[in-house]
DRENDO-1510 file (C-alpha; in Angstrom, 1 decimal, always signed):
<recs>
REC; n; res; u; v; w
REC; 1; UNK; -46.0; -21.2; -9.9 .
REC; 2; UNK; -44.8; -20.7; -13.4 .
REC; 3; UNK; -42.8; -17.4; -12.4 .
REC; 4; UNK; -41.2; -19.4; -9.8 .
REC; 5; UNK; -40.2; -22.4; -12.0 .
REC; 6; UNK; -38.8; -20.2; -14.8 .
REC; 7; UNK; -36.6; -18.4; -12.1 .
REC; 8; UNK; -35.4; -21.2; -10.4 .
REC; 9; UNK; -34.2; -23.0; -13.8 .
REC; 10; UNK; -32.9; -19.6; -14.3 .
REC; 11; UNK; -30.7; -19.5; -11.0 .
REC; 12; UNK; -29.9; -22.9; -11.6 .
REC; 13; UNK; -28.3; -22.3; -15.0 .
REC; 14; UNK; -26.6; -18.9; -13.9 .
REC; 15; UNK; -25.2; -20.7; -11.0 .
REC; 16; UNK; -23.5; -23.4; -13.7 .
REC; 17; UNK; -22.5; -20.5; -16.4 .
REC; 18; UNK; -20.7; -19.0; -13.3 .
REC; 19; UNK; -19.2; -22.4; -11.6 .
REC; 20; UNK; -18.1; -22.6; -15.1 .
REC; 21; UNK; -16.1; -19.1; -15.2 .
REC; 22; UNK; -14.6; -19.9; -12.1 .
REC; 23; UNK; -12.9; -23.0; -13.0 .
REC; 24; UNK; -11.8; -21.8; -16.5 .
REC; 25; UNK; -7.8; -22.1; -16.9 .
REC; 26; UNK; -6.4; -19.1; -17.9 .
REC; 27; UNK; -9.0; -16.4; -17.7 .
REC; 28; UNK; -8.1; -13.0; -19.9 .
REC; 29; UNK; -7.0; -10.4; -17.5 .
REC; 30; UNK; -8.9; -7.1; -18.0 .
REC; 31; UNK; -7.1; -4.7; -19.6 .
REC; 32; UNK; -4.8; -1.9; -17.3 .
REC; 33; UNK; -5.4; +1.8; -18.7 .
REC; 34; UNK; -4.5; +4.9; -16.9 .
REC; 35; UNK; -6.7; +7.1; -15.0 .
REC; 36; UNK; -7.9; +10.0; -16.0 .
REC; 37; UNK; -6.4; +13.0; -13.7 .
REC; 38; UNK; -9.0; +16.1; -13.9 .
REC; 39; UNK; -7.7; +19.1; -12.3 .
REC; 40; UNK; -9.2; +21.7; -10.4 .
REC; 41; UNK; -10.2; +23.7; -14.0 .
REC; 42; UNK; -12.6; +19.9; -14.8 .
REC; 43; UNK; -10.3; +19.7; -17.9 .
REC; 44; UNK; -8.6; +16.2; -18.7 .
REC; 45; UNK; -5.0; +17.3; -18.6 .
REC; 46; UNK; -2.8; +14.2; -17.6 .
REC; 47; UNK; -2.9; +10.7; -16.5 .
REC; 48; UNK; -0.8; +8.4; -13.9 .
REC; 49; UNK; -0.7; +5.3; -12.9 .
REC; 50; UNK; -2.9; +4.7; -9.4 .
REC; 51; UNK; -2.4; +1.3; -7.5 .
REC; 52; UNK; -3.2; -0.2; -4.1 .
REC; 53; UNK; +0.2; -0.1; -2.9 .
REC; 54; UNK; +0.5; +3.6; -3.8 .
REC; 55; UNK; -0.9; +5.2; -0.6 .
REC; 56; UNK; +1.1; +8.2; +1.0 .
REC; 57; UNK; +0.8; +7.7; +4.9 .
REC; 58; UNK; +2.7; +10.6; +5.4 .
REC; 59; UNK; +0.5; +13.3; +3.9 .
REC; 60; UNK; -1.3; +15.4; +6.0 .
REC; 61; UNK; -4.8; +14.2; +4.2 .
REC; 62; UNK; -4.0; +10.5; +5.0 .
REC; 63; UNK; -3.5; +11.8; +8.9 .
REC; 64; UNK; -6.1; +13.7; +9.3 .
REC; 65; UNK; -8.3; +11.3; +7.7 .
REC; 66; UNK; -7.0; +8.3; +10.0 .
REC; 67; UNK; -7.0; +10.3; +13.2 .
REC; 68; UNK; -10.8; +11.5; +12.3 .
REC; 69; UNK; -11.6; +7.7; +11.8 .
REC; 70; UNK; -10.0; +6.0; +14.8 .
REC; 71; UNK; -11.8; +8.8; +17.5 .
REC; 72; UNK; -15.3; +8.6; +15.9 .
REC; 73; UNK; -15.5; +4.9; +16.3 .
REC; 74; UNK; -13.1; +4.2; +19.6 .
REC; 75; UNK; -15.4; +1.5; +20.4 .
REC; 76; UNK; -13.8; -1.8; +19.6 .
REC; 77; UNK; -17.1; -3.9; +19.4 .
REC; 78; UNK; -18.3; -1.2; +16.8 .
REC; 79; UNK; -18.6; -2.5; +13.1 .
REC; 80; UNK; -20.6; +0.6; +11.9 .
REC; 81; UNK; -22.2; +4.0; +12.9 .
REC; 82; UNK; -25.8; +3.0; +14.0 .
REC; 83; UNK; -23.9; +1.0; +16.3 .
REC; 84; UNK; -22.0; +3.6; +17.8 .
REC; 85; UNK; -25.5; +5.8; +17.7 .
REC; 86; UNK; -27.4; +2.2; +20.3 .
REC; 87; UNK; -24.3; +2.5; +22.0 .
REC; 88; UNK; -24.4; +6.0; +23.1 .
REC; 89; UNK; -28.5; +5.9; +23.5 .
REC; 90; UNK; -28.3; +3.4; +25.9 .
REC; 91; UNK; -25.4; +5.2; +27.7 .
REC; 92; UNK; -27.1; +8.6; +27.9 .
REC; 93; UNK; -30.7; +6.6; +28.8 .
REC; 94; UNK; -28.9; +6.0; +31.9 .
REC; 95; UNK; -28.4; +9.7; +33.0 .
REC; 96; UNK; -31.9; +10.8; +30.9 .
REC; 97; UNK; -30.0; +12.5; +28.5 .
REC; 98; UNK; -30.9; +12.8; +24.8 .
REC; 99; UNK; -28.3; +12.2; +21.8 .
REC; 100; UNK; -28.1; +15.5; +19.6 .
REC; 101; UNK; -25.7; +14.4; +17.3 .
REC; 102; UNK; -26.9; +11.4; +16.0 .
REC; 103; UNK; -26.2; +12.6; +12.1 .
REC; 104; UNK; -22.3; +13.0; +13.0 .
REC; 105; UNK; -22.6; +8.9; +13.2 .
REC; 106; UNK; -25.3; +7.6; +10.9 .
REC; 107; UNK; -26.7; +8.9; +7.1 .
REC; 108; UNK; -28.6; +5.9; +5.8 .
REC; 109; UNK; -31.1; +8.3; +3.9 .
REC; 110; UNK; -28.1; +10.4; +2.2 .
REC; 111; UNK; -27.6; +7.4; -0.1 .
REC; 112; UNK; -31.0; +7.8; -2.0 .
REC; 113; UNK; -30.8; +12.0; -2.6 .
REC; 114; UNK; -31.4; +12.6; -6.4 .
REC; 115; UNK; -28.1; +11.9; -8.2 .
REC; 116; UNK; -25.9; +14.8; -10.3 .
REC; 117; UNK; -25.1; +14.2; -14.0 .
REC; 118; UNK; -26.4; +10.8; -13.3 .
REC; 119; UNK; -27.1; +10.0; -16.6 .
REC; 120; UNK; -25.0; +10.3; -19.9 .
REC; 121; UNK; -25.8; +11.3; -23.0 .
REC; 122; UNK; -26.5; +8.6; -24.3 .
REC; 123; UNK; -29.4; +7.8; -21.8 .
REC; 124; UNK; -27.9; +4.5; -21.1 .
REC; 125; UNK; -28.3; +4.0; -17.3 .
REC; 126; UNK; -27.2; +0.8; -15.6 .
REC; 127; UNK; -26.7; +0.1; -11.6 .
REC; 128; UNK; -24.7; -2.3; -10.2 .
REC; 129; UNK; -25.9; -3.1; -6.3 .
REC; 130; UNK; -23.7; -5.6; -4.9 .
REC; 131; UNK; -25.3; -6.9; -1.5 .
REC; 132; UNK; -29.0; -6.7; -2.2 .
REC; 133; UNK; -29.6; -9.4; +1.0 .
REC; 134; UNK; -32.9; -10.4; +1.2 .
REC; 135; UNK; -35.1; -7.4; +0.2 .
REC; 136; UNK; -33.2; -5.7; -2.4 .
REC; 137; UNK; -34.2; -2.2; -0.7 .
REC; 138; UNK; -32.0; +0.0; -2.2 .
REC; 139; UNK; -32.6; -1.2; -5.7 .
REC; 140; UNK; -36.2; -1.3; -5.6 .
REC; 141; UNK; -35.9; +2.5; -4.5 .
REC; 142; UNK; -33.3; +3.0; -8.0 .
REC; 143; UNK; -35.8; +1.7; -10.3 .
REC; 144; UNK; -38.5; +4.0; -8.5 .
REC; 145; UNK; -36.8; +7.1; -8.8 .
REC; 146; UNK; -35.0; +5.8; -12.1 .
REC; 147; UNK; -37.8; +4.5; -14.6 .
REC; 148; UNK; -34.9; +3.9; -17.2 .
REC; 149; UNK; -32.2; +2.2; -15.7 .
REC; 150; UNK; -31.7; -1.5; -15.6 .
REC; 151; UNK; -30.4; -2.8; -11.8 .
REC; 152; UNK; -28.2; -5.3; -11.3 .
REC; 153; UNK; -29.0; -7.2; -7.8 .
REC; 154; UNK; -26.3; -9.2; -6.5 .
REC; 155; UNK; -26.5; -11.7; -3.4 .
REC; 156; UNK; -24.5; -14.5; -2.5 .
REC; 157; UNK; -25.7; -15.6; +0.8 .
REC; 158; UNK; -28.6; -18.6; -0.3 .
REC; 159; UNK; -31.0; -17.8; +2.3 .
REC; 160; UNK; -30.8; -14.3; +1.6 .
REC; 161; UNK; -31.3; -14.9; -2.2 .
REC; 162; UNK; -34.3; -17.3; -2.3 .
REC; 163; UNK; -36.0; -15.2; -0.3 .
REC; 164; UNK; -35.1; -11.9; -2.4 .
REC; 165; UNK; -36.7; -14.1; -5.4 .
REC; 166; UNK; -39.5; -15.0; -4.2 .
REC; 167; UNK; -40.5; -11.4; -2.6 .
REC; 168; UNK; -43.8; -10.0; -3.9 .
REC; 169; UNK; -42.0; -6.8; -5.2 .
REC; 170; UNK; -39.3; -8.5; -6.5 .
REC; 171; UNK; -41.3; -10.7; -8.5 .
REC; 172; UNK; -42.6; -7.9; -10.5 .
REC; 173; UNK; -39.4; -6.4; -11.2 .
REC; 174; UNK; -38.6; -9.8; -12.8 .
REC; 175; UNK; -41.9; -9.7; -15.1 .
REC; 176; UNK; -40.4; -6.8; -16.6 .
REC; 177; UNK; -37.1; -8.4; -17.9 .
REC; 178; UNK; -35.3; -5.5; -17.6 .
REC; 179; UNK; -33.5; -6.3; -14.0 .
REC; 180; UNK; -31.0; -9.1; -13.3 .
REC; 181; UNK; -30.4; -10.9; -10.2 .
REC; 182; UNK; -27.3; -13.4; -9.7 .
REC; 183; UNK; -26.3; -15.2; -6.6 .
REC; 184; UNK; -23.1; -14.0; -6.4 .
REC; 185; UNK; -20.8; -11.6; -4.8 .
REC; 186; UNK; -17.8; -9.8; -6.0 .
REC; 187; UNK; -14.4; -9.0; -4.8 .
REC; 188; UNK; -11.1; -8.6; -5.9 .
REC; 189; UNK; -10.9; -12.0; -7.3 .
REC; 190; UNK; -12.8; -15.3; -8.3 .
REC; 191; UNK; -13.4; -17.4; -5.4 .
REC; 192; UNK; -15.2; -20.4; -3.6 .
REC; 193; UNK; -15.4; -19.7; -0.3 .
REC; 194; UNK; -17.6; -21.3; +2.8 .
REC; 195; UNK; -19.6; -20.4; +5.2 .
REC; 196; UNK; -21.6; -21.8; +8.1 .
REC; 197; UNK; -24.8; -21.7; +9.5 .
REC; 198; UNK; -23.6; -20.0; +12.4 .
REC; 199; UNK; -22.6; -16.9; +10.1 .
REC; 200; UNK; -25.6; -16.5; +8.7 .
REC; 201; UNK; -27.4; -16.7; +11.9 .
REC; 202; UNK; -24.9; -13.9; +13.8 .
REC; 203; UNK; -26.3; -10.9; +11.9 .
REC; 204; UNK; -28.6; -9.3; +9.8 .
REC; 205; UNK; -26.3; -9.2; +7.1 .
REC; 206; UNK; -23.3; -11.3; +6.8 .
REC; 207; UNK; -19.5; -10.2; +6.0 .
REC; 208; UNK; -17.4; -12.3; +4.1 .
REC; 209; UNK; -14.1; -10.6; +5.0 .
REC; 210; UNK; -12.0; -13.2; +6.9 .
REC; 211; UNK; -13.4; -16.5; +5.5 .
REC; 212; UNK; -11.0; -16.8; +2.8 .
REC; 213; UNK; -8.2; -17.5; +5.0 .
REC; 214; UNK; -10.7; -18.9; +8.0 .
REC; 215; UNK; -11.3; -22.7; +7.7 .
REC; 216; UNK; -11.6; -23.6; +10.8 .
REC; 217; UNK; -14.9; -25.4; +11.8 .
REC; 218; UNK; -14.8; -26.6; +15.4 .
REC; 219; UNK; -18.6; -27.6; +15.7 .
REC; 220; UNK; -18.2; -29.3; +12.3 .
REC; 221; UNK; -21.3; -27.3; +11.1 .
REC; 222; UNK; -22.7; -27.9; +7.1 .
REC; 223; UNK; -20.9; -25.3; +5.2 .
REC; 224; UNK; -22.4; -23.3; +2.6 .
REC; 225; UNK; -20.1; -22.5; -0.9 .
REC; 226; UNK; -20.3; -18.7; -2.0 .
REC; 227; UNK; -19.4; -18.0; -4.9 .
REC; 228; UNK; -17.5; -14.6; -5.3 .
REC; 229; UNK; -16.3; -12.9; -8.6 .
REC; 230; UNK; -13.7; -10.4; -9.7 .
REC; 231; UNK; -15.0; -7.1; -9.8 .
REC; 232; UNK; -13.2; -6.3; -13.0 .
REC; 233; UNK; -14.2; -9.4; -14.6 .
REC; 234; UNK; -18.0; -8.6; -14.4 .
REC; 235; UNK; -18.3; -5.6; -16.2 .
REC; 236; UNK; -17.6; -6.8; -19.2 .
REC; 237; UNK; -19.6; -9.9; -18.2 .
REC; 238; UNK; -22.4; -8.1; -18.0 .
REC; 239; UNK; -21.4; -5.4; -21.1 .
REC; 240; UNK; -21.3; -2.4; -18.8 .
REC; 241; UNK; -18.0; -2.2; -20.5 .
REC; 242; UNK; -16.8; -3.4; -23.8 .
REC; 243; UNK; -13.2; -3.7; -25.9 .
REC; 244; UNK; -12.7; -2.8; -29.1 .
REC; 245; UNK; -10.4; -5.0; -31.7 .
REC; 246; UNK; -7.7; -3.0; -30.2 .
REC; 247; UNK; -8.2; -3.9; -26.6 .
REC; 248; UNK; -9.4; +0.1; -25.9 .
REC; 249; UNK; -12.3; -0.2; -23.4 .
REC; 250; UNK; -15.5; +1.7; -24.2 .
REC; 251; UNK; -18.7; +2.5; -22.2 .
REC; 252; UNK; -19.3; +3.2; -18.3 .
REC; 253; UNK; -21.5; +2.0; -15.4 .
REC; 254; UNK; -23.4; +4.8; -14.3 .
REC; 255; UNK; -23.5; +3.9; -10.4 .
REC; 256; UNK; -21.8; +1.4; -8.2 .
REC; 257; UNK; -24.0; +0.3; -5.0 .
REC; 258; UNK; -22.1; -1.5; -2.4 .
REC; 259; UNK; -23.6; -2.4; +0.4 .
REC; 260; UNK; -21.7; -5.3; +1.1 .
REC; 261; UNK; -20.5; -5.6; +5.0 .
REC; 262; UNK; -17.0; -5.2; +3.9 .
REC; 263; UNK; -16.4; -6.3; +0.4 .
REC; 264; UNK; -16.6; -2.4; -0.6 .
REC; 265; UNK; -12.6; -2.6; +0.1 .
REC; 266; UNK; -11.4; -5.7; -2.1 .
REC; 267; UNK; -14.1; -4.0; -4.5 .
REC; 268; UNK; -12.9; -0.6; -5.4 .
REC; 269; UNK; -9.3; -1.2; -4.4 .
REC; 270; UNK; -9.2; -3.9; -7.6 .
REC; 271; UNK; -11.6; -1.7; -9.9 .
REC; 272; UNK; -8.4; +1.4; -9.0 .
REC; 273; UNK; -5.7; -1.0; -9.5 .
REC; 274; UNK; -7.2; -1.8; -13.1 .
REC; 275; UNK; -8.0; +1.3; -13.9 .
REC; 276; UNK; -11.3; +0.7; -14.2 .
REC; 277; UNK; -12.6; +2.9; -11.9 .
REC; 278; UNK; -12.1; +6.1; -13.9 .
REC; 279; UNK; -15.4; +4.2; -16.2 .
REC; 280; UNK; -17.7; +4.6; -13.4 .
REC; 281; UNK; -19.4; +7.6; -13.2 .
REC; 282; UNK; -21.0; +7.2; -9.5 .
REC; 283; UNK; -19.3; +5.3; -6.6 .
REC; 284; UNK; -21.7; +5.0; -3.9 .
REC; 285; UNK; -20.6; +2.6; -0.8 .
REC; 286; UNK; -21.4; +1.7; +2.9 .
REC; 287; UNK; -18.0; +1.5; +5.0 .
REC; 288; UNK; -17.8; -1.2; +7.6 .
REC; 289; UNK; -15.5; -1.8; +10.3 .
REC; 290; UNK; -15.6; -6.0; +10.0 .
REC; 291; UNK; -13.6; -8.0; +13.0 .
REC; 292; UNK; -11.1; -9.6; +10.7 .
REC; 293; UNK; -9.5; -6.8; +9.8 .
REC; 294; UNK; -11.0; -4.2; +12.4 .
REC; 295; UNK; -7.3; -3.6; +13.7 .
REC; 296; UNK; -6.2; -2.1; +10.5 .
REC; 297; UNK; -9.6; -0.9; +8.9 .
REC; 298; UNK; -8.8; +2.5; +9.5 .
REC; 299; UNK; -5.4; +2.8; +7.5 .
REC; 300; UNK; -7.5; +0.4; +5.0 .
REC; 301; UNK; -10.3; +3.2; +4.9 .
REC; 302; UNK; -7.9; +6.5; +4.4 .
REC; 303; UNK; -6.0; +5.0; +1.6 .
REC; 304; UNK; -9.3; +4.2; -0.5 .
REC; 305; UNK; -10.4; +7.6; +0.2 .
REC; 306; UNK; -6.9; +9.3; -0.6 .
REC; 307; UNK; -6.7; +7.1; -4.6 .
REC; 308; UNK; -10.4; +7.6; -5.1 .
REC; 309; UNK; -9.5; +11.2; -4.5 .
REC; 310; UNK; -7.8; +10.9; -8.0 .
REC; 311; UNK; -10.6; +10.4; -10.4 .
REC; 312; UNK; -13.5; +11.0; -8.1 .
REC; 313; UNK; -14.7; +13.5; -5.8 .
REC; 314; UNK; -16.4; +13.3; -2.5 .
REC; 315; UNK; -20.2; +14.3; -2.5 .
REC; 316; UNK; -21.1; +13.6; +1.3 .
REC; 317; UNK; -19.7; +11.2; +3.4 .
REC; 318; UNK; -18.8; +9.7; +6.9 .
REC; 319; UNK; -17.0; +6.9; +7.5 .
REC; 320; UNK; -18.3; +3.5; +8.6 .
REC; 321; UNK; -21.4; +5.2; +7.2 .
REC; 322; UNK; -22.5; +6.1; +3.6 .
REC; 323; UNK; -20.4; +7.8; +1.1 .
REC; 324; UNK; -20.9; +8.7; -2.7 .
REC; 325; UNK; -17.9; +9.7; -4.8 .
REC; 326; UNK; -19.0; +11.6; -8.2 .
REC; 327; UNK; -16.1; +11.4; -11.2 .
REC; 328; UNK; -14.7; +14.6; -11.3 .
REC; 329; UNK; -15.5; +15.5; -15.1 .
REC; 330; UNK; -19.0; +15.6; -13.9 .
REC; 331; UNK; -18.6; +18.6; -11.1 .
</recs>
């Protein structure tokens, strides 16, 4: 009973710290750097500037990529691969067939094979896992192959939280005061945004693509407020990152977990425009396919893979799947 007290005057005083950021005139913009641009001999040679709008349609990459995407998801219902995977099952259950190619769709485990050059030099090992839901799966898994790194889980449905809080494993975790848990999400910029009960009923896991600009409420449902941050913002928040008296930004985040029906997009798009991105040794997403902006996902997807292309390089991936991107320097 004590536990619980202590971590919900703890949530309670998180939620008002952030409340607070939100509101605050005139926040101080994090700082824009250049990439780093590593060649094909892993030497730092150059830099240039990456920014969302700077994605070449025309290149032979960027087609390739789209026309890949658009045929292995034709399905317009489709939000991700497992979906595709049912789909086809119950197709081919019709004419007792068997699906062989399930992996061409779906790689849920790839995302927990043992990271390369995870940790730095300095042993300092910190994960960010933005859309931990209601279990935290995927972070409880970090810590257990990780003994030394401190996890970051981040939720900002309620109903998902309290229930992450209050589960038996996470509980534990929190004993230790080495892992944090906020309920909040992050995007590309600091936000209040609502949702109903209705959207948290719909799915497993909810998106929060769309709601922005969506206030309509036809059945005058209660609304719920999320509270979402700026990507950028939170890494010095949290000291992943620091600046020194001369505004150069020191430090990394070893590994980025996003897992967050959609967000992944806003996400690393803002971390690329502010050059932060090039401080992060592992990028490690989930890419959805989420109805407000299913009709141009695909052109969405292809340009995130062609400027993460710059400082990063792919590992494994498939799209609306999992996909981890390693820094180049560490190849």
């Amino acid at each position: 009973m004590r536990i619980r007290t202590v971590i919900y005057l703890c949530s309670i005083v998180a939620s008002l710290w952030i409340l607070s950021r939100l509101f605050t005139s005139n926040p101080s913009p994090s700082p824009i750097l250049s990439p780093v641009y590593v060649d094909n001999d892993r030497h730092i040679e150059e830099k240039r500037d990456i920014d969302s709008s700077s994605c070449d349609i025309s290149m032979d990459s960027y087609k390739k990529c789209y026309k890949y995407t658009t045929d292995l998801l034709p399905y317009e219902s489709v939000s991700i691969g497992i979906e595709t995977i049912l789909f086809l099952k119950k197709q081919l259950n019709i004419t007792n067939e068997t699906l062989v190619n399930a992996s061409l769709y779906w790689n849920q485990d790839d995302r927990f094979k043992p990271f390369k050059n995870f940790i730095g030099s300095t042993n300092k090992c910190e994960v960010l896992y933005c859309g931990a839901n209601d279990a935290g799966t995927d972070g409880l898994e970090f810590i257990s192959q990780y003994a030394n790194c401190q996890v970051w889980f981040l939720e900002p449905v309620a109903q998902f939280y309290d229930k992450l809080i209050h589960s038996q494993a996470i509980l534990e975790k929190l004993q230790t005061g080495k892992h944090h848990f906020y309920q909040i999400g992050v995007s590309n910029k600091n936000d209040l945004i609502d949702i109903t009960l209705q959207d948290i009923k719909e799915a497993q896991a909810v998106t929060l693509i769309g709601k922005q600009q969506n206030k309509e409420n036809p059945m005058n449902e209660m609304k719920y407020k999320l509270i979402l941050r700026d990507a950028a913002e939170i890494l010095f928040e949290f000291h992943m990152l620091s600046k020194t008296i001369n505004q150069t930004v020191i430090g990394e985040l070893n590994l980025i977990h996003l897992n967050c029906e959609g967000c992944e997009y806003d996400v690393i798009e803002r971390l690329i425009k502010t050059n932060l991105i090039q401080y992060i040794r592992i990028v490690q997403f989930g890419s959805h396919r989420p109805s407000a902006i299913r009709s141009s996902v695909s052109q969405r997807y292809c340009c995130l893979q062609q400027m993460l292309s710059a400082t990063h390089q792919l590992e494994f991936g498939i799209p609306w799947a999992w996909e981890r991107w390693l820094r180049k320097d560490l190849f």
